[in-house]
C-alpha positions as CSV (number, residue, x, y, z in Angstrom):
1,X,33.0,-63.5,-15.2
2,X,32.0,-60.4,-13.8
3,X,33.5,-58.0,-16.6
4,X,30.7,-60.8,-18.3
5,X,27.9,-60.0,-16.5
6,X,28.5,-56.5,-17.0
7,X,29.1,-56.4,-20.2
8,X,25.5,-58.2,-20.3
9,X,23.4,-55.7,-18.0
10,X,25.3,-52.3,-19.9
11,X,22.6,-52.1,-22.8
12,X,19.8,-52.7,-19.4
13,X,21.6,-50.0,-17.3
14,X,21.5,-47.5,-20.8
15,X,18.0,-47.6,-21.3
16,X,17.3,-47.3,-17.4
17,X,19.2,-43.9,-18.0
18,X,17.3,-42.9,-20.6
19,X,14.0,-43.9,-19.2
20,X,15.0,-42.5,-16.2
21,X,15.9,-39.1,-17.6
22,X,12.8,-38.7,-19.8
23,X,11.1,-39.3,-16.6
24,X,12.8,-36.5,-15.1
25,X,12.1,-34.4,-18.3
26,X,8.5,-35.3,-17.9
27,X,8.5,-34.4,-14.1
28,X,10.3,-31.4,-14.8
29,X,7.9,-30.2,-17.7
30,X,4.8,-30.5,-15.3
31,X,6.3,-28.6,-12.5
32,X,6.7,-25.8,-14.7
33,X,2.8,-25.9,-15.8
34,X,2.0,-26.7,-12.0
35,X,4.3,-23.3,-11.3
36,X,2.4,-21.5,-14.1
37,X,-0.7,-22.5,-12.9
38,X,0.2,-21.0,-9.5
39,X,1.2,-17.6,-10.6
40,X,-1.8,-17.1,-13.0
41,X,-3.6,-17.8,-9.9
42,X,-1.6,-15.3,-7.5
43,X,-1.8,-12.9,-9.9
44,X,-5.4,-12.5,-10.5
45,X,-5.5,-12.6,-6.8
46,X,-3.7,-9.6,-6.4
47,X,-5.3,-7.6,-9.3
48,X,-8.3,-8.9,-6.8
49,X,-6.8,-6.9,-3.5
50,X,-5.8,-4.1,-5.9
51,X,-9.2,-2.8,-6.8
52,X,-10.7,-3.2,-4.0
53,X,-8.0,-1.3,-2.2
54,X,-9.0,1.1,-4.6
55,X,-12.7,1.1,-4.2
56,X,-11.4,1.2,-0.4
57,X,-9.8,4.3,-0.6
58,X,-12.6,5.8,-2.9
59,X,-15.1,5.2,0.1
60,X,-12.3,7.0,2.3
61,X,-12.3,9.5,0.0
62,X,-16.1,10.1,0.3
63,X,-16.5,10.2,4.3
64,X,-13.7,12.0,4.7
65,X,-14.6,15.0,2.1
66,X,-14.4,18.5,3.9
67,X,-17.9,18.7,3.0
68,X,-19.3,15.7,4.5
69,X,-17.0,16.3,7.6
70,X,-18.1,20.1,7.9
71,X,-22.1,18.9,7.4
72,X,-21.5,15.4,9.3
73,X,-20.0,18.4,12.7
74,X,-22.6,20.7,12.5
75,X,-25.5,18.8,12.3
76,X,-24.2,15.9,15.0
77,X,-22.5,17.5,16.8
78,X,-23.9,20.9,17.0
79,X,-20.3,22.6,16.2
80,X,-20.5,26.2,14.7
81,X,-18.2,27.0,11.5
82,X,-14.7,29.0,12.5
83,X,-14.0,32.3,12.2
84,X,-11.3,34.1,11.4
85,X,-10.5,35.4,14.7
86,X,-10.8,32.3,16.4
87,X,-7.5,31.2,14.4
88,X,-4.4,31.7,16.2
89,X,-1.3,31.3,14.3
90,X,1.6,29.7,15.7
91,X,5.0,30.8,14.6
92,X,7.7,33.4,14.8
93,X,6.7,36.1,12.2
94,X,3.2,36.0,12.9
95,X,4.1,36.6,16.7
96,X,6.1,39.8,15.8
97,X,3.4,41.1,14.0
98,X,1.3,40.6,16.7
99,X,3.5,42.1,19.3
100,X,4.3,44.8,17.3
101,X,0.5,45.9,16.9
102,X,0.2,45.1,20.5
103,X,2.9,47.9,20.8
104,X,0.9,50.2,18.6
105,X,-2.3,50.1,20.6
106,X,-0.6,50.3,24.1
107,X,1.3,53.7,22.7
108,X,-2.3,55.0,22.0
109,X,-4.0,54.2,25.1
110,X,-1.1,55.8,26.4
111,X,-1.4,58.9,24.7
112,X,-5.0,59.1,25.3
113,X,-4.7,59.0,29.1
């Protein structure tokens, strides 16, 4: 009697199968637009933080011009533009040069006294 009752709930069983898998088809279909959805979304939101990164980094640009800096220390901060001699150069062939000229002018003052 059992093989019976199966036999009787098999064409009840098949179409909760396929009921069950256009459901899933269904499910699965909206996910997808859901997920669409989500990156259209992200991705205006990041074309968002790009500009304005860029407008960002245009305003840098603009306060920290040379210009703007030199104008921004003299007037301020009452700072007088360099000159060449105030520059001292750090390194190794820019210190022989220097020595060696010191050289030069000692032998003269030496020859002179």
């Amino acid at each position: 009697m059992s093989s019976e009752k199966f036999r009787q709930l098999k064409p009840f069983f098949s179409i909760l199968l396929v009921i069950f898998t256009l459901f899933s088809i269904v499910f699965l279909q909206m996910e997808e637009r859901r997920m669409g959805y989500v990156v259209l979304k992200l991705s205006h939101e990041h074309k968002k933080v790009l500009e304005e990164k860029r407008v960002r980094e245009i305003a840098l640009a603009k306060v920290t011009r040379p210009q703007l800096l030199d104008h921004m220390a003299q007037q301020k901060f009452t700072l007088k533009r360099i000159q060449a001699s105030q520059i001292i150069h750090l390194g190794g062939t820019h210190e022989k040069i220097i020595l060696k000229s010191q050289d030069k002018i000692d032998a003269k003052v030496s020859i002179k006294n």
